[in-house]
C-alpha positions as a Markdown table, in Angstrom:
| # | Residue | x | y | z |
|---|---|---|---|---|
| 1 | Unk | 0.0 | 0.0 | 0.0 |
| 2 | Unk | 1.6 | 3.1 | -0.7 |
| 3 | Unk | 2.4 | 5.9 | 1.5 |
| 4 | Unk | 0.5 | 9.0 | 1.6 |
| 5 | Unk | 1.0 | 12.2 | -0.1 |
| 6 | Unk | 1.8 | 15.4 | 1.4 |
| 7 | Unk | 0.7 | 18.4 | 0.9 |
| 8 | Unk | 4.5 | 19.8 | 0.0 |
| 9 | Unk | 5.4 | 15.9 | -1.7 |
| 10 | Unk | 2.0 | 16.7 | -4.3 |
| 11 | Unk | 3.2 | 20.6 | -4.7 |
| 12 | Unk | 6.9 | 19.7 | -5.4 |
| 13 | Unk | 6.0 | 16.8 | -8.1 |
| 14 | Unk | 3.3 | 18.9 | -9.4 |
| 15 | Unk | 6.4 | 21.6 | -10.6 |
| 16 | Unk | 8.2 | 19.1 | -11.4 |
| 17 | Unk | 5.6 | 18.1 | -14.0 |
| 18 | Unk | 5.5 | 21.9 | -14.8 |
| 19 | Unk | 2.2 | 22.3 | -13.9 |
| 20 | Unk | 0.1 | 25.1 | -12.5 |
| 21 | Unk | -2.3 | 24.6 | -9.8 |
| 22 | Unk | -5.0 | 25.7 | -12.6 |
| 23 | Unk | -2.8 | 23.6 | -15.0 |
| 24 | Unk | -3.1 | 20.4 | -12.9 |
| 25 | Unk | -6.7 | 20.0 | -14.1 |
| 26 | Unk | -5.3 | 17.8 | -16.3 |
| 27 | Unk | -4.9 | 15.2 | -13.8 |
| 28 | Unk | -8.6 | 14.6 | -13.3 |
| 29 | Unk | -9.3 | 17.4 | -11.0 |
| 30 | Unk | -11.4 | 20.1 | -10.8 |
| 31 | Unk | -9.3 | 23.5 | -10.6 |
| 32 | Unk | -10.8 | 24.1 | -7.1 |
| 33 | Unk | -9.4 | 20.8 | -5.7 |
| 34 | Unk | -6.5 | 21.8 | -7.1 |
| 35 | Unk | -6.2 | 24.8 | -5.6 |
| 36 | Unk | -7.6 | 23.2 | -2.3 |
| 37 | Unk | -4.8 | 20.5 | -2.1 |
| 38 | Unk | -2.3 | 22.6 | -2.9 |
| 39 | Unk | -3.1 | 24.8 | -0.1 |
| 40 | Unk | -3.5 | 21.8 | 2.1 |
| 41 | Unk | -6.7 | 22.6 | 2.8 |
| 42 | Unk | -8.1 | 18.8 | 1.0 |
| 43 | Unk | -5.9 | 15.9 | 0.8 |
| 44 | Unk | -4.0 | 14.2 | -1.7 |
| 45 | Unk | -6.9 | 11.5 | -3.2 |
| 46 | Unk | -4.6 | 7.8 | -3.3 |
| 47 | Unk | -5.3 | 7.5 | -7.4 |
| 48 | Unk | -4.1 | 11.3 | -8.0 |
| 49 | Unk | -0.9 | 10.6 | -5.7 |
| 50 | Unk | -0.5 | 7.4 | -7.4 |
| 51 | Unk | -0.8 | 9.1 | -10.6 |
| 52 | Unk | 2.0 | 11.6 | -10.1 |
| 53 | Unk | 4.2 | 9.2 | -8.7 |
| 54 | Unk | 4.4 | 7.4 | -11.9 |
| 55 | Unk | 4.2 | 10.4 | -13.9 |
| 56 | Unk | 7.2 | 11.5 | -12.3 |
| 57 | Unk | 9.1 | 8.0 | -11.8 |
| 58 | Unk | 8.3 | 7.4 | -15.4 |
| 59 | Unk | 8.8 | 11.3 | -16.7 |
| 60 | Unk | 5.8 | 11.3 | -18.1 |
| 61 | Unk | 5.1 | 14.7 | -19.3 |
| 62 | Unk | 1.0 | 16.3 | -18.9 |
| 63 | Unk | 0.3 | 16.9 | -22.5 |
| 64 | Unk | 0.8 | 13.0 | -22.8 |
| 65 | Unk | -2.8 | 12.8 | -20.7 |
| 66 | Unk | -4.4 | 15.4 | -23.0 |
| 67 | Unk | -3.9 | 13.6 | -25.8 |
| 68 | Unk | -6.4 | 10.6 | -24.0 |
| 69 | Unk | -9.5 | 12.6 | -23.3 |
């Protein structure tokens, strides 16, 4: 089971990815839980951490998930 992801852990991948909070809507978010996790106000939902994770391990840029919708 993996661990959980913080608040600072989802914020530091998410530049990583180059994304904006607005930007990371492209994850299967709406823009305000975007803005809400990145503020640390929501947490990180398991699937979207799990999703970055890979994304990152894998360098998997965001424009790669636009092309699937």
């Amino acid at each position: 089971m993996p661990k959980e992801m913080t608040e600072k852990q989802y914020n530091q991948a998410r530049e990583v990815l180059g994304l904006s909070i607005v930007g990371a809507s492209v994850l299967g978010i709406s823009r305000r839980q975007a803005q809400r996790i990145a503020a640390g106000d929501a947490p990180v939902p398991g699937p979207l951490a799990n999703l970055v994770r890979l994304m990152v391990a894998k360098n998997i840029k965001p424009q790669y998930l636009e092309k699937l919708e």
